[in-house]
N, C-alpha and C positions, 0 to 999 in steps of 0.2 A: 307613150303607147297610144296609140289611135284606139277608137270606138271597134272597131269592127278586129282589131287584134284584143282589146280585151272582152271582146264576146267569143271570141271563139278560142283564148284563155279559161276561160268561164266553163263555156261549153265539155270542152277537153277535159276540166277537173271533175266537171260533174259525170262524165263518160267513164274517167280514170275510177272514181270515186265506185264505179258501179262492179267493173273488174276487181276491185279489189273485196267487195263483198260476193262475188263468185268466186274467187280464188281463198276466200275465208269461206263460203259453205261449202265446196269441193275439194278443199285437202282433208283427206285421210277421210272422206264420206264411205263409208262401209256400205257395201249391197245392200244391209237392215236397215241400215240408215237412210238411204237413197231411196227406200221403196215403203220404208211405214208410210204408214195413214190411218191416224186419230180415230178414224172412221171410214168406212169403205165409201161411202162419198166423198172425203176429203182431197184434196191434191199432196200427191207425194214432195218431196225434196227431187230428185230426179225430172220429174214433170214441169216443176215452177221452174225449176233452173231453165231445163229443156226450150220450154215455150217462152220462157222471158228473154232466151239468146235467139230464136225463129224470128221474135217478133222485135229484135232490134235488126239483125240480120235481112229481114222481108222491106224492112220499113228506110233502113240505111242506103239498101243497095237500091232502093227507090228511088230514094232522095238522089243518089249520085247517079243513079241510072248506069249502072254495071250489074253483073252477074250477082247472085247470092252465092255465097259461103257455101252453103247448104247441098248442091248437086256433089261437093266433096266428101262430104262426111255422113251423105244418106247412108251408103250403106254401110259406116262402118257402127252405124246406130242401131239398122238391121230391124227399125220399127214399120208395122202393118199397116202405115198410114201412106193416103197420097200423098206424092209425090213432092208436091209445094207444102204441107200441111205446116201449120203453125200451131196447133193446139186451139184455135179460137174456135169455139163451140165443144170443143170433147167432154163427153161424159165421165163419169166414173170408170166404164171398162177400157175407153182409151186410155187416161192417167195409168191406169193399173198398167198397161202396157210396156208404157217407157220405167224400163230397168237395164239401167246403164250405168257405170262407175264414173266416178269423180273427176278422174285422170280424163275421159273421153269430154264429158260436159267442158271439164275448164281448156281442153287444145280447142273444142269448136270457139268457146267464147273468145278465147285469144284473137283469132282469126278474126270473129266478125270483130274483135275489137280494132282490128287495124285497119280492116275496110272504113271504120267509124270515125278514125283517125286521122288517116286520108280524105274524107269527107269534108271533116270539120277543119282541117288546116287549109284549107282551098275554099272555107265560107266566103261569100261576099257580100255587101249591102243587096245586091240585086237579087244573091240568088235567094238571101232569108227571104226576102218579098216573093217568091215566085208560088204560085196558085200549084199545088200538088195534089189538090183533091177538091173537084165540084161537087161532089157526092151529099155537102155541107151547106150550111146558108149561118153563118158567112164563109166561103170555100175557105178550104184550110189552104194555107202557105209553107213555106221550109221550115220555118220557125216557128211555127205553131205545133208540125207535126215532130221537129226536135224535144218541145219541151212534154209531148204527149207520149212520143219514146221514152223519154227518161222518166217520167211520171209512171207508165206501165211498169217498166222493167225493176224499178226501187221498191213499186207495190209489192212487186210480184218474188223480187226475194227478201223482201221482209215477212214476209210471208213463209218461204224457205228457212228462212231464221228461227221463224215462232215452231215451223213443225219438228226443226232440229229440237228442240227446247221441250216440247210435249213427248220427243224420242228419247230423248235424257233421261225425262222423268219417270217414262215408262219402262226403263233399263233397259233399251234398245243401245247395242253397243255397233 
């Protein structure tokens, strides 16, 4: 196996590895479940899932330079946010907002899962080097903002994990 097939071996598992903890916080996620919050400032289940698929979604179809996922399934999401919105900076009354079922959260993550898919089976030496963000010092490159996606997205439903876990406890069914 060459270098650049077991990177993106690698890559795939850790991608794989992220679908399967959205499809373990989104089966059988109840409305109660989907939209507690510990605290009214907290992030629901719903919301972290939500913004954790936006911002592999925003960030994937960067990298590949195709469309987002996302003009699909805006409105079958039906939330009051722009149009591009990712969750990055939302308040408390936005989170409150996204209340959505499980079933809808895990068909968008599918989706951008394979955009993701396609991506990374089409890596190459040149293009993990390639500069995708000056914004930075030192500018980010493909591989830098790969392991910054997967870094986000695993915070952000371990996180969905912990509030399932505090909705257990609280007899949220």
């Amino acid at each position: 196996m060459s270098d650049i097939d077991a990177l993106r071996a690698l890559v795939t598992d850790a991608f794989d590895r992220v679908e399967e903890l959205v499809d373990g916080i989104t089966a059988d996620l109840t409305p109660q479940m989907a939209t507690y919050r510990p605290d009214p400032g907290a992030n629901s289940i719903a919301w972290l899932v939500w913004h954790a698929t936006r911002v592999q979604d925003d960030h994937m179809a960067e990298l590949a330079k195709v469309d987002q996922v996302w003009p699909q399934w805006r409105e079958r999401f039906g939330l009051p946010f722009d149009d591009n919105a990712t969750g990055y900076g939302h308040g408390p009354e936005q989170v409150g907002q996204v209340q959505v079922a499980g079933d809808l959260l895990a068909g968008y993550h599918r989706e951008v899962q394979a955009l993701t898919r396609d991506y990374v089976g089409a890596l190459t030496e040149q293009e993990l080097g390639r500069v995708v963000d000056t914004n930075w010092d030192p500018p980010v490159t493909a591989s830098v903002r790969l392991i910054s996606v997967i870094g986000d997205i695993t915070q952000h439903l371990g996180q969905a994990y912990y509030v399932q876990g505090l909705a257990e406890r609280a007899g949220v069914q």
